[in-house]
py3Dmol code that shows the C-alpha trace and the ligand (Angstrom):
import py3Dmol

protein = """\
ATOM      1  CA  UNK A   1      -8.195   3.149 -54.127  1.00  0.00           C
ATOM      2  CA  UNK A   2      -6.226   3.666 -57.108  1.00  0.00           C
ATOM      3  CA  UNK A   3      -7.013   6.654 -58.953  1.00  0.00           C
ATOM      4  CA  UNK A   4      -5.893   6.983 -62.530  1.00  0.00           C
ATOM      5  CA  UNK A   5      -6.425  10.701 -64.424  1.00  0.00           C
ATOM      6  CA  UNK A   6      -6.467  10.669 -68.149  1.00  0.00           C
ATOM      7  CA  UNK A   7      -7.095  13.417 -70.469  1.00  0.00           C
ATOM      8  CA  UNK A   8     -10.263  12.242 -71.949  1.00  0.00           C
ATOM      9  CA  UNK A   9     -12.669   9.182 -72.887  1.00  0.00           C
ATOM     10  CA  UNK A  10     -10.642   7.349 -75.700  1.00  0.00           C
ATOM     11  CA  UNK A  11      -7.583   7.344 -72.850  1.00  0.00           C
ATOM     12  CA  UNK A  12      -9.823   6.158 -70.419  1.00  0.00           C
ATOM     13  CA  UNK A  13     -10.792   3.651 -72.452  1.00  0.00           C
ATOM     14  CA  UNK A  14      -7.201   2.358 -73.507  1.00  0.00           C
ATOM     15  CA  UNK A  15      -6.118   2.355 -69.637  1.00  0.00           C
ATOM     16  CA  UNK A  16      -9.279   0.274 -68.813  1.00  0.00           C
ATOM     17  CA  UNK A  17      -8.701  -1.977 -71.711  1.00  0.00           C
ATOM     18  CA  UNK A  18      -5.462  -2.986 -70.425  1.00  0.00           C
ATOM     19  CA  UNK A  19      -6.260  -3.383 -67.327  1.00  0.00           C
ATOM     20  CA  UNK A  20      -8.789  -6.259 -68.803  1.00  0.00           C
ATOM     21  CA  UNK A  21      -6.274  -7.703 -71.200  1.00  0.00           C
ATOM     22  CA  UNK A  22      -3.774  -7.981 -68.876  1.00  0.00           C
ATOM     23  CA  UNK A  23      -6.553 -10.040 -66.675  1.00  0.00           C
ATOM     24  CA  UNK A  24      -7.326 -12.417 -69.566  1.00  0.00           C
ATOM     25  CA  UNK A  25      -4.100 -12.979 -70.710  1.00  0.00           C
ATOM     26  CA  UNK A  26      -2.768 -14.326 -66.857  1.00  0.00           C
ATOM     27  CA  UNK A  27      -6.447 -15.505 -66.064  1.00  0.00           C
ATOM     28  CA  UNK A  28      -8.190 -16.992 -69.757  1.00  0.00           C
ATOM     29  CA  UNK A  29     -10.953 -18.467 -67.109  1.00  0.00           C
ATOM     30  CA  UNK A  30     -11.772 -15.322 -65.582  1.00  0.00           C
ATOM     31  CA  UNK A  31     -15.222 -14.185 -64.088  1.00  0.00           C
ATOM     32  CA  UNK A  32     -16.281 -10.666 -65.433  1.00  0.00           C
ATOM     33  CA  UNK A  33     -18.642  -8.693 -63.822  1.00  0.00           C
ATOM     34  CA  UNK A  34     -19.768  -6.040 -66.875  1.00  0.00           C
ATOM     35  CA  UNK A  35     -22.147  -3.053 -66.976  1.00  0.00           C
ATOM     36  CA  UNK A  36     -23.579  -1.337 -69.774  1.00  0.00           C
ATOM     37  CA  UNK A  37     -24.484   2.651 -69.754  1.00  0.00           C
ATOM     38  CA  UNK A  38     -22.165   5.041 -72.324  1.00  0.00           C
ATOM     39  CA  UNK A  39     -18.903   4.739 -70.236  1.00  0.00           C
ATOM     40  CA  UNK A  40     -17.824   1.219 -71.162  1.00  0.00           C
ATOM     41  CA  UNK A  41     -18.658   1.380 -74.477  1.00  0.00           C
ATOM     42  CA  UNK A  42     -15.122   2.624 -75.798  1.00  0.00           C
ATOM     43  CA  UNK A  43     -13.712  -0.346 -73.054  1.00  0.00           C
ATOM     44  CA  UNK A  44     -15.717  -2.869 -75.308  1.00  0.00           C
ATOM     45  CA  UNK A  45     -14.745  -1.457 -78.577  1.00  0.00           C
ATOM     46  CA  UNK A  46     -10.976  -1.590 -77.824  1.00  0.00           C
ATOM     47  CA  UNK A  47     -11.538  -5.303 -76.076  1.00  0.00           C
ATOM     48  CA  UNK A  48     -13.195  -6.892 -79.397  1.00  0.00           C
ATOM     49  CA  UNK A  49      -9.938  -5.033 -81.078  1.00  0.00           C
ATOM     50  CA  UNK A  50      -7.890  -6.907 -78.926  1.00  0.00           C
ATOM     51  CA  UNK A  51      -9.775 -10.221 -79.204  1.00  0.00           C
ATOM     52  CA  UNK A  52      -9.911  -9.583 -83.578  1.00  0.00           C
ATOM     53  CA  UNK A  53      -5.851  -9.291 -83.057  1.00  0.00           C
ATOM     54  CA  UNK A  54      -6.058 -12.473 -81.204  1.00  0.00           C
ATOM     55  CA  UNK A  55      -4.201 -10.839 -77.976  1.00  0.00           C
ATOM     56  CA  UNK A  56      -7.426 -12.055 -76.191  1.00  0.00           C
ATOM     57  CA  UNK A  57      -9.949 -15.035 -76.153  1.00  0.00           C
ATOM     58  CA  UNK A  58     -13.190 -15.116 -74.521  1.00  0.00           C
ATOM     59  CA  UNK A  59     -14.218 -18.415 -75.414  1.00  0.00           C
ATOM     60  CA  UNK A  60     -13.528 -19.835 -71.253  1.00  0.00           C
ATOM     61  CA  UNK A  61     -14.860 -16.216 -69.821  1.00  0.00           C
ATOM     62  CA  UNK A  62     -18.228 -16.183 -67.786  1.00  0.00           C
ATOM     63  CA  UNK A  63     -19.664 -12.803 -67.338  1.00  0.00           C
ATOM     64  CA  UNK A  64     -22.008 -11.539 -65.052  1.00  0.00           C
ATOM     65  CA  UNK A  65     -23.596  -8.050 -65.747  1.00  0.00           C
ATOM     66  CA  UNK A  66     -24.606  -6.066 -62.631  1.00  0.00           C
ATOM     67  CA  UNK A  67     -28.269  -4.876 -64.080  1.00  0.00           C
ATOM     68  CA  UNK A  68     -31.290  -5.162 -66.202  1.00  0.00           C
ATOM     69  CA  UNK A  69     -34.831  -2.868 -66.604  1.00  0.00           C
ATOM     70  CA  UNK A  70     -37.747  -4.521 -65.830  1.00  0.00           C
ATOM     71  CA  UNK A  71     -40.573  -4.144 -67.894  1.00  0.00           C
ATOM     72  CA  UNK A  72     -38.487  -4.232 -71.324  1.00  0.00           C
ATOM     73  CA  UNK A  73     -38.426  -7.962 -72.770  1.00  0.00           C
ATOM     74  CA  UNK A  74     -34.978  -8.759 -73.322  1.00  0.00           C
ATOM     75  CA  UNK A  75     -35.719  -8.987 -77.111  1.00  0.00           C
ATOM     76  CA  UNK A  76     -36.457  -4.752 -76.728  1.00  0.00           C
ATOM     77  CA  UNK A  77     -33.145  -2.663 -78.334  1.00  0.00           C
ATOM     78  CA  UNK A  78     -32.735  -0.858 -75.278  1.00  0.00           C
ATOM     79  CA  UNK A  79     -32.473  -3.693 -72.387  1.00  0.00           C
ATOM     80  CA  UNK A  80     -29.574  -4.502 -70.865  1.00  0.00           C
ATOM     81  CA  UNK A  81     -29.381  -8.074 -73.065  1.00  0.00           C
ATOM     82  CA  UNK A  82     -29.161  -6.365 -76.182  1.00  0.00           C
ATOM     83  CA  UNK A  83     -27.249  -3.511 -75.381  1.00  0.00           C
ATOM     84  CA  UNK A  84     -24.446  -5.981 -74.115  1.00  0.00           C
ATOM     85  CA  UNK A  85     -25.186  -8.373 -77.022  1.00  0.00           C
ATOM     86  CA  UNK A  86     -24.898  -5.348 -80.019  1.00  0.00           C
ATOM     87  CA  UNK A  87     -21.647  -3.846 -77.558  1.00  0.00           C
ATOM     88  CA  UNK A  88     -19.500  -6.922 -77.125  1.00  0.00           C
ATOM     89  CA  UNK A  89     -21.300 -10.717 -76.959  1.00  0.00           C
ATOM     90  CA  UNK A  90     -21.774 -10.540 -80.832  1.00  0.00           C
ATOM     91  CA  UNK A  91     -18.138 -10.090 -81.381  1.00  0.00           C
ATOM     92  CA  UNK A  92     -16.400 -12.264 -79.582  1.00  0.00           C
ATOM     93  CA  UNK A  93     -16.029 -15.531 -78.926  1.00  0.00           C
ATOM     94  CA  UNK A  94     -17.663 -15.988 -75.206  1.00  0.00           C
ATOM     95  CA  UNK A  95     -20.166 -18.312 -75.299  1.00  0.00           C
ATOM     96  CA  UNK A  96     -23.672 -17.670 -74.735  1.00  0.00           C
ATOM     97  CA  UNK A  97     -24.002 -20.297 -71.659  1.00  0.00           C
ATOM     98  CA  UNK A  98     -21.537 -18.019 -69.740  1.00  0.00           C
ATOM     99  CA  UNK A  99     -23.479 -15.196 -70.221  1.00  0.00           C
ATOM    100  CA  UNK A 100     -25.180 -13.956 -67.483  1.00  0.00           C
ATOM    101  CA  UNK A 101     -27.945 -10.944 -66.866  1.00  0.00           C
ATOM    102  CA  UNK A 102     -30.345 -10.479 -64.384  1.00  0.00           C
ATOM    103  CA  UNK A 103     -33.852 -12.508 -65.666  1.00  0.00           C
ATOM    104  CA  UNK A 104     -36.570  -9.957 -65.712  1.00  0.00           C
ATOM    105  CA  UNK A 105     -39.301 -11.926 -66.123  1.00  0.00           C
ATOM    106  CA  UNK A 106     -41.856 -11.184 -64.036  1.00  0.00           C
ATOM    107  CA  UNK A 107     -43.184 -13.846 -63.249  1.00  0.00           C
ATOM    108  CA  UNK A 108     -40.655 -16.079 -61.551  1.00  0.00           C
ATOM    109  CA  UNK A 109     -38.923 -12.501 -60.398  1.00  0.00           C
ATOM    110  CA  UNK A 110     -37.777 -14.000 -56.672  1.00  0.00           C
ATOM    111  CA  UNK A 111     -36.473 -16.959 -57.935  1.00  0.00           C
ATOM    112  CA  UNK A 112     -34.334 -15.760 -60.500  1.00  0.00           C
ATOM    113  CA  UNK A 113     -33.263 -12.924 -57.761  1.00  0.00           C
ATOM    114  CA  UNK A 114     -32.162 -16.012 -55.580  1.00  0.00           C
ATOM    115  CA  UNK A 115     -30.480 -17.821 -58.366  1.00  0.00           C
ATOM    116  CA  UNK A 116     -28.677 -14.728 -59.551  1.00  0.00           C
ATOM    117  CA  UNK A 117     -27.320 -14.107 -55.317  1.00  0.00           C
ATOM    118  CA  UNK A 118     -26.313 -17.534 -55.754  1.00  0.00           C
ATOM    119  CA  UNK A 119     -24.821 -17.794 -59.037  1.00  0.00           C
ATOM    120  CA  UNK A 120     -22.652 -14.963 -57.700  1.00  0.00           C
ATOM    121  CA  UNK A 121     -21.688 -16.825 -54.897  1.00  0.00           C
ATOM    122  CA  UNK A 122     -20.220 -18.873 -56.646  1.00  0.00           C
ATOM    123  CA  UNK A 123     -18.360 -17.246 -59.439  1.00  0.00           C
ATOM    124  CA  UNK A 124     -17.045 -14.297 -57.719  1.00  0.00           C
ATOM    125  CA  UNK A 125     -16.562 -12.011 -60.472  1.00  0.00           C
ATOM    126  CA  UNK A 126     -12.656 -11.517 -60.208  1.00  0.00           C
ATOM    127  CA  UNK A 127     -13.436  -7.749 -61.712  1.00  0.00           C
ATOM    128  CA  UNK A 128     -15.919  -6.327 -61.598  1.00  0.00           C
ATOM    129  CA  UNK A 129     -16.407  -3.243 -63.836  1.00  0.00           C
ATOM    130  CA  UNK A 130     -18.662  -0.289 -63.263  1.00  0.00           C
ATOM    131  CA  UNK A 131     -19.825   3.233 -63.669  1.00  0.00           C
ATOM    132  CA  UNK A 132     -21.338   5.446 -61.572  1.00  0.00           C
ATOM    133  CA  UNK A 133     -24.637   7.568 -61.574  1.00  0.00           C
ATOM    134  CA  UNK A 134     -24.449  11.442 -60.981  1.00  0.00           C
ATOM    135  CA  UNK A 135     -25.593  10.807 -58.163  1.00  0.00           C
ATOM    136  CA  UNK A 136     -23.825   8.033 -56.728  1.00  0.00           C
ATOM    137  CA  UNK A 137     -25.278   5.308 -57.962  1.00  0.00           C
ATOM    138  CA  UNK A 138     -23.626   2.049 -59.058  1.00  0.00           C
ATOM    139  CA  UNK A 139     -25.265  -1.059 -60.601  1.00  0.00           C
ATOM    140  CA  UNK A 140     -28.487   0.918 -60.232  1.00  0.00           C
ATOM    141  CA  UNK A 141     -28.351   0.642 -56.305  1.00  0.00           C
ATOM    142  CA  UNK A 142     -29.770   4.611 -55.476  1.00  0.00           C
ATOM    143  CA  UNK A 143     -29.130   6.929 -52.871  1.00  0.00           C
ATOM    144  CA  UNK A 144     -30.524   5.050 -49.753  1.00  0.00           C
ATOM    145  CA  UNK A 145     -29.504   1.550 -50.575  1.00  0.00           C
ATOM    146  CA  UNK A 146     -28.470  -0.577 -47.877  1.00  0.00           C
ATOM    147  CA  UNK A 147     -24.778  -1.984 -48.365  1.00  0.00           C
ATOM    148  CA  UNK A 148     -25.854  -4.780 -46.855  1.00  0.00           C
ATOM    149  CA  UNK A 149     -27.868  -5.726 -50.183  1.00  0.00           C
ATOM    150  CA  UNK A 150     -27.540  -8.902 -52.791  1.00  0.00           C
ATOM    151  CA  UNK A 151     -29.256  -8.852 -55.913  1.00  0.00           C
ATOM    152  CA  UNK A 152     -32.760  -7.061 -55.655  1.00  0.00           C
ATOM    153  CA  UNK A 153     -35.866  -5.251 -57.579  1.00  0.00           C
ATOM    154  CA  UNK A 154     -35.662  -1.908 -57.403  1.00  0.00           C
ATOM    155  CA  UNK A 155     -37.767   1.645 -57.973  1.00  0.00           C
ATOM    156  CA  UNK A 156     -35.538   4.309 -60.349  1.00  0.00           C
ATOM    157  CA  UNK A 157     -35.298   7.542 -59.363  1.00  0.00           C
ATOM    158  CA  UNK A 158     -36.311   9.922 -61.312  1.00  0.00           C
ATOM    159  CA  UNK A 159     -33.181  11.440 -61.899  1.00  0.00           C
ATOM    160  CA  UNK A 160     -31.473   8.046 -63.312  1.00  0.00           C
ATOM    161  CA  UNK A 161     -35.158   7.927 -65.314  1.00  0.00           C
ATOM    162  CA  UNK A 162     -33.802  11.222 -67.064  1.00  0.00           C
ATOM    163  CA  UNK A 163     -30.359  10.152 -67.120  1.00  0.00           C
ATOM    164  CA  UNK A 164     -31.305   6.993 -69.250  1.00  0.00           C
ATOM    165  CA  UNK A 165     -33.929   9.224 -71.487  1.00  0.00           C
ATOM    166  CA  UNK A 166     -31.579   9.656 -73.956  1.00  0.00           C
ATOM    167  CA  UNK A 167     -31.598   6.010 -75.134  1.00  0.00           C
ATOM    168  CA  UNK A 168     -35.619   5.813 -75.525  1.00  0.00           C
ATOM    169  CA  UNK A 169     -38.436   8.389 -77.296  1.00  0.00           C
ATOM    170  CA  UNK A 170     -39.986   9.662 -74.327  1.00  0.00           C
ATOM    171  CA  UNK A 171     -39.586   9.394 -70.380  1.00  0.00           C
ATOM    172  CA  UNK A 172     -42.617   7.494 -69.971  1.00  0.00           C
ATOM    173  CA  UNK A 173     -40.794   4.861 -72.067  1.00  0.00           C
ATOM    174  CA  UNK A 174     -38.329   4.443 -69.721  1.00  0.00           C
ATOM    175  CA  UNK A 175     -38.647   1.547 -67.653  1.00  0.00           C
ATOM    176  CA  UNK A 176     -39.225   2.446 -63.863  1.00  0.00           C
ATOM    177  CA  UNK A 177     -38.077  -0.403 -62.170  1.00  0.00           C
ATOM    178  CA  UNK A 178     -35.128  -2.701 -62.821  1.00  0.00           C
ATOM    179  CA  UNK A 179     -32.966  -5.505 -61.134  1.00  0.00           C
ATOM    180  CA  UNK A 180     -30.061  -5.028 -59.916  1.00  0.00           C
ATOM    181  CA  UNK A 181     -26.787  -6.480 -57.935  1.00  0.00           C
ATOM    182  CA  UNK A 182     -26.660  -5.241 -54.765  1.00  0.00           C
ATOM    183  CA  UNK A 183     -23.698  -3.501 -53.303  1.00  0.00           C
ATOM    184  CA  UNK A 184     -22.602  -6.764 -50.900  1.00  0.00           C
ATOM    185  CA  UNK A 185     -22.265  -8.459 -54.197  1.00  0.00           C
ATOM    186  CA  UNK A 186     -20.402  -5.898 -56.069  1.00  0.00           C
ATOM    187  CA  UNK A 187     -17.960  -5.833 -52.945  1.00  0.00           C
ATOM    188  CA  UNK A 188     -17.281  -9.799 -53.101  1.00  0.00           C
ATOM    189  CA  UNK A 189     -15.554  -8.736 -56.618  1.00  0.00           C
ATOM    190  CA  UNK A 190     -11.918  -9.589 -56.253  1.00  0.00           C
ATOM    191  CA  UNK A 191     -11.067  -6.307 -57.795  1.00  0.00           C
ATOM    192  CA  UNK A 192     -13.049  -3.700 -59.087  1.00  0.00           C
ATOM    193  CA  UNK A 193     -12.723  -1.082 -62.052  1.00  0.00           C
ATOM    194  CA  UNK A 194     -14.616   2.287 -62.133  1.00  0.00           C
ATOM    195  CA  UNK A 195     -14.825   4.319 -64.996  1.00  0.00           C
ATOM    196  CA  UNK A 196     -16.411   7.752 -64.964  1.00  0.00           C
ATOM    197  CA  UNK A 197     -15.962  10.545 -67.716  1.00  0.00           C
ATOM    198  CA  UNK A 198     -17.050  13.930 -68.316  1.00  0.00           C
ATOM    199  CA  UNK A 199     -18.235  16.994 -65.459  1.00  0.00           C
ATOM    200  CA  UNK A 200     -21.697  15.771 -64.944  1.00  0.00           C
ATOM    201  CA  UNK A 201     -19.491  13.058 -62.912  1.00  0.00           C
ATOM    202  CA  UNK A 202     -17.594  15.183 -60.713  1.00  0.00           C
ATOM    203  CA  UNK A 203     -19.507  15.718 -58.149  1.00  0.00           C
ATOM    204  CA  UNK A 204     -20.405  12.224 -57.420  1.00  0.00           C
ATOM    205  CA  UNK A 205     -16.193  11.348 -57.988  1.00  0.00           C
ATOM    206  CA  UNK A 206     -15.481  13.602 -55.573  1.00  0.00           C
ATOM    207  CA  UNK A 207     -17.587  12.174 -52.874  1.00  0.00           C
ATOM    208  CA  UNK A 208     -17.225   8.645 -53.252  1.00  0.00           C
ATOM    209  CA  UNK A 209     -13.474   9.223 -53.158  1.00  0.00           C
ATOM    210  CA  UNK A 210     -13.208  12.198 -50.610  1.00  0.00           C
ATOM    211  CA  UNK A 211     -16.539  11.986 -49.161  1.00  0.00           C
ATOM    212  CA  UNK A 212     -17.845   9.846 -45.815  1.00  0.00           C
ATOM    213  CA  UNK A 213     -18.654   6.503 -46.503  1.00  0.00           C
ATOM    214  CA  UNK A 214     -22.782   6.705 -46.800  1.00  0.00           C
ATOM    215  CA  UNK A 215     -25.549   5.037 -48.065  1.00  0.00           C
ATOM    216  CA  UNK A 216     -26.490   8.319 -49.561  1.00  0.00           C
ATOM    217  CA  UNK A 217     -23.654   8.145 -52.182  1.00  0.00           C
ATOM    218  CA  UNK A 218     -23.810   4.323 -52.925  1.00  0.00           C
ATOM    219  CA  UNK A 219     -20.278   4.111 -54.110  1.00  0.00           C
ATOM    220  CA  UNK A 220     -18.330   5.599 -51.151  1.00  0.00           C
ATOM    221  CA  UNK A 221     -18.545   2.138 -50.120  1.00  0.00           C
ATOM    222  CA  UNK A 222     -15.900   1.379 -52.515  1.00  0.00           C
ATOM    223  CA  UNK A 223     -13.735   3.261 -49.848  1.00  0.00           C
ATOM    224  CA  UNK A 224     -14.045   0.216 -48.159  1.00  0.00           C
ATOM    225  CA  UNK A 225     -12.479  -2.400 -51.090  1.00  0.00           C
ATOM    226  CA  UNK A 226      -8.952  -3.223 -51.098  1.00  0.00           C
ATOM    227  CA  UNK A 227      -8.568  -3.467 -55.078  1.00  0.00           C
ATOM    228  CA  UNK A 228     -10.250  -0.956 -56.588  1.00  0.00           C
ATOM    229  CA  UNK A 229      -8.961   1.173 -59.636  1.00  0.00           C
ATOM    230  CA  UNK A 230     -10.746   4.317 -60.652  1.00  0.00           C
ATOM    231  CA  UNK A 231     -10.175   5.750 -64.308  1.00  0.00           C
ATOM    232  CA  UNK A 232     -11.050   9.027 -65.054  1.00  0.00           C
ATOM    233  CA  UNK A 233     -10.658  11.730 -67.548  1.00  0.00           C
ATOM    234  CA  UNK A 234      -9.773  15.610 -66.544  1.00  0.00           C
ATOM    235  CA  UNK A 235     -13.214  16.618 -66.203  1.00  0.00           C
ATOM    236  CA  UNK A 236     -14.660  13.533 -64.106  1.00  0.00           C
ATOM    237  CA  UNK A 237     -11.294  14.275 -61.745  1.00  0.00           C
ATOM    238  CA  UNK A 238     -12.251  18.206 -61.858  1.00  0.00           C
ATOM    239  CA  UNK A 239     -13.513  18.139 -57.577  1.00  0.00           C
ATOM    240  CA  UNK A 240     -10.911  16.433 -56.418  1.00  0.00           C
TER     241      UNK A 240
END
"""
ligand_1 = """\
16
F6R
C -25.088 0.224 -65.921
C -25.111 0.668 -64.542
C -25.141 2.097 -64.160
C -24.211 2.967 -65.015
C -24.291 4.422 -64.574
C -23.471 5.321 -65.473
O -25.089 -1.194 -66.003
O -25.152 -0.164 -63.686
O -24.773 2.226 -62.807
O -22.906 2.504 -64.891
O -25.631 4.850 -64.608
O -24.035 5.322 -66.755
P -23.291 6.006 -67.988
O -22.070 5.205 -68.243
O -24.277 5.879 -69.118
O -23.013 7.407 -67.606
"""
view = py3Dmol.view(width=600, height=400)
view.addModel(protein, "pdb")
view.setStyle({"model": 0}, {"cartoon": {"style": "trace"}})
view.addModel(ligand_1, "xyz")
view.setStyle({"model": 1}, {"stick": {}})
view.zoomTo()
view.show()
């Protein structure tokens, strides 16, 4: 693991920007696994900059993003299609046929699970960006998940429930289930960038860096990836 310490978000952001221009500009066909949360936001901001400056095109990218609620139609401000459409889709040049989230329509739910395993299969994101929970989690794969997972339905915790809150009204707006790639998938990324800022973080850094490798903190497992960068600012890297 590659650990990176910056001294706050906008830094973060620049490092992980280059990181992803540097990919484009060797790789104009590559496979991008995204996620959506606060943390990438500045990422996404400074990667339209660099497509508006035409240091980057998008227009032969595929991206795949790790999760969606259920029980939000994607047409609802706060699921995952929207957030990543009113982030980054909407302005830049990737085409909407290469844009992949997790279906969350009910009723076909386990085939569009399958088809979203083996989509991934397939195009194996070459990185695959993430955050991480306060308490562990990434893609939303909780405490408890089995590594051995591909995409799946899942129960959020409470916790991540609260987390969230602050994009929606009231808790019991926020969704309580969603679908998410599972941590086998996330592995099969050729190389994988985590981003976490701020002290509500640090515990959770900490432990997936310094801790045993557990299903209890679902990204320790990253212990186990050979190409895995890890931005932080001062406060995220405050436990280690
Ligand atoms: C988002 C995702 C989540 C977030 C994590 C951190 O697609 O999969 O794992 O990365 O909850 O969220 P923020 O960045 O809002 O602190």
């Amino acid at each position: 693991m590659q650990v990176i310490i910056c001294k706050d978000y906008e830094e973060v952001s620049q490092e992980a920007s280059r990181l992803v221009v540097n990919l484009l500009r060797k790789n104009p066909r590559a496979i991008l696994g995204l996620a959506t949360g606060s943390t990438p936001i500045g990422l996404y901001q400074n990667l339209i900059r660099a497509y508006n400056n035409n240091e980057i095109s998008f227009k032969d990218v595929k991206s795949f993003n790790l999760d969606e609620y259920l029980g939000l139609p994607r047409t609802h401000a706060e699921s995952f299609y929207s957030f990543m459409h009113r982030h980054l889709f909407d302005h830049i040049d990737i085409k909407e046929e290469n844009v992949h989230l997790p279906n969350n329509d009910e009723d076909t739910l386990k085939k569009d699970i399958n088809d979203y395993t083996e989509a991934l299969k397939k195009n194996v994101p070459d990185l695959q960006i993430l955050g991480i929970g306060a308490n562990g989690h990434i893609g939303f794969n909780e405490p408890g998940s089995s590594f051995d997972s591909e995409t799946f339905a899942v129960d959020l915790t409470l916790k991540t429930r609260i987390d969230n809150l602050r994009f929606f009204n009231h808790i019991d707006e926020v969704p309580t289930r969603a679908v998410t790639m599972g941590i086998k998938t996330i592995m099969r990324s050729r190389q994988i960038l985590l981003m976490a800022t701020g002290e509500g973080k640090a515990e959770a850094v900490m432990k997936m860096i310094k801790g045993s490798v557990t299903e209890t903190l679902p990204a320790s497992i990253l212990q186990k990836h050979n190409n895995v960068v890890v931005i932080l600012d001062e406060l995220a890297a405050s436990r280690l």
